[in-house]
C-alpha positions as CSV (number, residue, x, y, z in Angstrom):
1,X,0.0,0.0,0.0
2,X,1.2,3.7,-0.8
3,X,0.2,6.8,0.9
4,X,0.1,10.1,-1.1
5,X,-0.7,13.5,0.8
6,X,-0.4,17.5,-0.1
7,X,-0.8,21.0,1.2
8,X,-1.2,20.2,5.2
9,X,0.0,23.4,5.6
10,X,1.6,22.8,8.8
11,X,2.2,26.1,11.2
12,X,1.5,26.3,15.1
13,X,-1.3,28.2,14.8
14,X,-3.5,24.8,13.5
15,X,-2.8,22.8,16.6
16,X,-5.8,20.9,14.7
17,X,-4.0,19.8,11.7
18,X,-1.0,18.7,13.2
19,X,-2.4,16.7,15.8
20,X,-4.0,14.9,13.0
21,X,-1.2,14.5,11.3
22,X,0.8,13.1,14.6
23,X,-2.1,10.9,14.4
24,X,-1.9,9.8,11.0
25,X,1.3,9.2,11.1
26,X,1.1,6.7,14.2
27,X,-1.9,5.3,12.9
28,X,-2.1,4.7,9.8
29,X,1.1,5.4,7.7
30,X,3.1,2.8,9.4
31,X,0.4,0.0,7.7
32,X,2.0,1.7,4.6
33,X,5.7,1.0,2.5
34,X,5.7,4.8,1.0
35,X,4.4,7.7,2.0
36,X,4.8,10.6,-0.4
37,X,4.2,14.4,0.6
38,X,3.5,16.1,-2.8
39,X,4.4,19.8,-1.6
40,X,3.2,22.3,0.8
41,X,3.8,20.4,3.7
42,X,4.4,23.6,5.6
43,X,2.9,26.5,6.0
44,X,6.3,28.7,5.0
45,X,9.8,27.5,5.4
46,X,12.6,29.9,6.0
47,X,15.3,27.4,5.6
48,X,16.7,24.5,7.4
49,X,18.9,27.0,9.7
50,X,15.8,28.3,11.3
51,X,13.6,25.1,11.8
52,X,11.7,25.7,15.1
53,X,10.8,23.3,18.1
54,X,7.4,22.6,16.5
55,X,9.0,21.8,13.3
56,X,11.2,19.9,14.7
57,X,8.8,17.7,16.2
58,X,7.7,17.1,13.3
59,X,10.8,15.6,11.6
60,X,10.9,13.8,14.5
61,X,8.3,12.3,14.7
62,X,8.7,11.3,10.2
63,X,12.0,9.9,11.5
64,X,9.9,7.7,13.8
65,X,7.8,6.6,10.6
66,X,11.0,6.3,8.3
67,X,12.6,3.8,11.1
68,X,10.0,1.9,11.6
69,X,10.2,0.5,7.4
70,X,8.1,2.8,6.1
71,X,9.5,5.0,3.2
72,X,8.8,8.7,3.1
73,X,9.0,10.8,0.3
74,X,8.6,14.5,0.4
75,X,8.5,17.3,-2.6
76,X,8.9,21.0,-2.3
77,X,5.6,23.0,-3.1
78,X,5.3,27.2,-3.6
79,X,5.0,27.2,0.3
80,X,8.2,25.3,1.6
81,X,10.6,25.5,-1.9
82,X,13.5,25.7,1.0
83,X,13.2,22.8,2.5
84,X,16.5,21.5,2.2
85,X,18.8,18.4,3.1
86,X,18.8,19.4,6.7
87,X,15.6,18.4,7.4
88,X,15.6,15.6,5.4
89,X,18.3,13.9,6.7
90,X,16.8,14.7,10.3
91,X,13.0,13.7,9.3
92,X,14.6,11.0,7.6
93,X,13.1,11.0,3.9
94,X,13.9,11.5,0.5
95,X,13.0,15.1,-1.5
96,X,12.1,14.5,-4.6
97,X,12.1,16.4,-7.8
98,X,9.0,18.0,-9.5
99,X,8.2,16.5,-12.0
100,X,9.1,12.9,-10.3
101,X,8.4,9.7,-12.2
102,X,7.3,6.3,-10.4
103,X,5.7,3.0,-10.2
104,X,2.9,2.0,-8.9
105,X,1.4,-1.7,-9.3
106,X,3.6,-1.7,-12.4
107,X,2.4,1.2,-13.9
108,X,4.6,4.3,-14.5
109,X,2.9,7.6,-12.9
110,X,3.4,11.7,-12.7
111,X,3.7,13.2,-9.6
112,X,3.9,16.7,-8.9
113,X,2.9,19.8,-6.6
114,X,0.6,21.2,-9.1
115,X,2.0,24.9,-9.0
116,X,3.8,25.0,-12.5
117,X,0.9,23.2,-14.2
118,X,-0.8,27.0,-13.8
119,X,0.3,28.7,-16.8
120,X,-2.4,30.9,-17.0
121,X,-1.5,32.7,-13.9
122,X,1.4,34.5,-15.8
123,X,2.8,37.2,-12.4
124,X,3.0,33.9,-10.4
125,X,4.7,31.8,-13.2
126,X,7.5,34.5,-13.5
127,X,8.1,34.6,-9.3
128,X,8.4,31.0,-9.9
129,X,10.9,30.9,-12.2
130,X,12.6,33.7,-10.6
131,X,12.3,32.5,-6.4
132,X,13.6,28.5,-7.8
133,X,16.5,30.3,-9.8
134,X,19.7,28.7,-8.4
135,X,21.3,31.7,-7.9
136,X,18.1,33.3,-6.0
137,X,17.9,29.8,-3.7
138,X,21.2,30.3,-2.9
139,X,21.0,34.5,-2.2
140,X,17.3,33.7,0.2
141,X,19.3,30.8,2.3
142,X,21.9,33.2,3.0
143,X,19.9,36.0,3.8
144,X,19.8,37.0,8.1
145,X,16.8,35.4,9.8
146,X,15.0,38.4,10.1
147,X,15.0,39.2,6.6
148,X,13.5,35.9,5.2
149,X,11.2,36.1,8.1
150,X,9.7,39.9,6.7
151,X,10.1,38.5,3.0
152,X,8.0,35.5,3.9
153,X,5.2,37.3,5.8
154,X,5.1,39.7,2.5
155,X,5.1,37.0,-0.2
156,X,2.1,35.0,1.7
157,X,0.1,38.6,2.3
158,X,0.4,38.8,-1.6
159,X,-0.4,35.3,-3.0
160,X,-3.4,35.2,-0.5
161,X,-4.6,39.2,-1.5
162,X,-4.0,37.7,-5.4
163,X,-5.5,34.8,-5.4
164,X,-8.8,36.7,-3.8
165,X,-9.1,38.5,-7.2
166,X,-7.7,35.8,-9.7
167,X,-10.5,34.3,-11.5
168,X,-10.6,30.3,-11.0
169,X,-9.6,29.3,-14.2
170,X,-6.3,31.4,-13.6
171,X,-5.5,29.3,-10.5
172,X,-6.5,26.2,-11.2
173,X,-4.1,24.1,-13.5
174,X,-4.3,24.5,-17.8
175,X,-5.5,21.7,-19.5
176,X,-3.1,22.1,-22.5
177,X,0.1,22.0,-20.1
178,X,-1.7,19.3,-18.2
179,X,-1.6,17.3,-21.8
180,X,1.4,18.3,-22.8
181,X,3.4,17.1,-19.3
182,X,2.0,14.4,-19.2
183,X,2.7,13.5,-22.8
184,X,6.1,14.5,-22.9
185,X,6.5,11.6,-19.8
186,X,4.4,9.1,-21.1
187,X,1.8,8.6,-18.7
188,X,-1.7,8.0,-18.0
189,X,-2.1,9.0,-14.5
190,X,-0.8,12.3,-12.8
191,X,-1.1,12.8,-9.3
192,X,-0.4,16.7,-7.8
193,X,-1.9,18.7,-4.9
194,X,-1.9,22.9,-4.8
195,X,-5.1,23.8,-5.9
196,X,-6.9,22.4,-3.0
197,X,-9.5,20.7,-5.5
198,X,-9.7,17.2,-4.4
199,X,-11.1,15.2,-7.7
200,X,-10.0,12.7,-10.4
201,X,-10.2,13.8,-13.9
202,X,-10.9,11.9,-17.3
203,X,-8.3,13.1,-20.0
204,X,-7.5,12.3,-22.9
205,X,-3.5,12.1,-24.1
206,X,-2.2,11.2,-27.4
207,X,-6.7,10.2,-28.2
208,X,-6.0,7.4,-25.2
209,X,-7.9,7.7,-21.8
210,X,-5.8,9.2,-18.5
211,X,-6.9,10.7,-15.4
212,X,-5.4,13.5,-13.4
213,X,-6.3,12.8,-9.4
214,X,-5.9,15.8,-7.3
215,X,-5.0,15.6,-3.8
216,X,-6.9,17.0,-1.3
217,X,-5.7,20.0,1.0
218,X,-5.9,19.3,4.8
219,X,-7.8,22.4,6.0
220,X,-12.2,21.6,7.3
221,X,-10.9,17.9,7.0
222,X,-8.0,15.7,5.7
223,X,-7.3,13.8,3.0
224,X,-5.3,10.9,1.7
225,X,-5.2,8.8,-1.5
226,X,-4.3,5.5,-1.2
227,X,-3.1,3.3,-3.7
228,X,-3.3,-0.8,-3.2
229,X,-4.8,-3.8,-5.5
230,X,-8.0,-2.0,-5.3
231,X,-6.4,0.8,-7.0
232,X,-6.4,4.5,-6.4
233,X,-8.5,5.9,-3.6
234,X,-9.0,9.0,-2.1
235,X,-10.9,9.5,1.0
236,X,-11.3,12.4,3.8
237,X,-11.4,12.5,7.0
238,X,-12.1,14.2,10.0
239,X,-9.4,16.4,11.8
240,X,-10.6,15.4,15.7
């Protein structure tokens, strides 16, 4: 059985979320041999220099998972892009790259955070591009604390003003890039998170069927899809 989860959002002021989480992660990911975190896993992330005691706990308490057998896998989103070695070495999984190819019951599948599939939403492509720059990662890890700490307060005032007035359609993933990613890696099933649309999608790439499952965010409730003999399921649940 694999685990797949996105956007938790993680930040002490959802006490609720995490101690679902902690739950989850006692609970039920152990029954699993991967867990994968498609992006967004925190709230904001400052860099590895300036994890926190409730951040730590919570590498911890992956560690925990990860020595117990179960793999986890985790992939930077728009919200934690500086998650770095540091904490995976400490939480004890894997970061992956976006676009990341894998198997699943033999057949070859697209995961993703979802952010660069929104090409419509030009202003945030072109911060994208710029904030994942080499040269700007290694220029906002070596800023002083208190400056990534006033830069991240203003970038999440921004995207949360913006995205108030985008239309949907402008922050919800294109359906051409959608076709054309998944196309250029030869798949029929993409999994991704980010736009906090839980659904699975009929496409269609190269005139065969596909489907594009989005992952739930972890916000009213959580959610996790699960993949096993019985295929790919995803189900909420409560947060209490």
């Amino acid at each position: 059985m694999i685990l797949l989860i996105s956007d938790l959002h993680l930040e002490e002021e959802r006490p609720d979320i995490s101690r679902a989480f902690l739950h989850f992660l006692a609970h039920r990911a152990p029954q699993a041999e991967a867990l994968y975190i498609l992006g967004d896993f925190f709230e904001v992330w400052i860099g590895d220099d300036a994890m926190t005691p409730f951040q730590r706990g919570i590498a911890q308490a992956l560690r925990r998972l990860s020595d117990s057998g179960t793999r986890v896998y985790l992939m930077h989103g728009n919200r934690d892009f500086l998650l770095g070695k540091a904490f995976c070495r400490e939480a004890g999984c894997t970061l992956l790259g976006d676009p990341h190819e894998v198997r699943f019951a033999g057949e070859k599948v697209l995961l993703m955070h979802g952010d660069s599939l929104c090409t419509l939403d030009v202003g945030y492509m072109k911060m994208r591009r710029l904030l994942r720059n080499p040269v700007s990662l290694f220029i906002l890890r070596n800023l002083p604390l208190s400056t990534r700490h006033k830069l991240a307060r203003k970038l999440r005032s921004e995207s949360r003003s913006q995205t108030r007035m985008k239309a949907s359609d402008i922050v919800d993933v294109t359906p051409d890039e959608v076709q054309r990613v998944m196309a250029a890696h030869g798949v029929r099933t993409l999994i991704h998170g980010h736009t906090h649309r839980p659904a699975t999608h009929d496409v269609l790439i190269d005139g065969q069927p596909a489907r594009r499952i989005v992952l739930g965010d972890w916000d009213k409730q959580g959610w996790a899809l699960q993949v096993d003999e019985n295929g790919f399921n995803q189900s909420a649940f409560a947060l209490d």
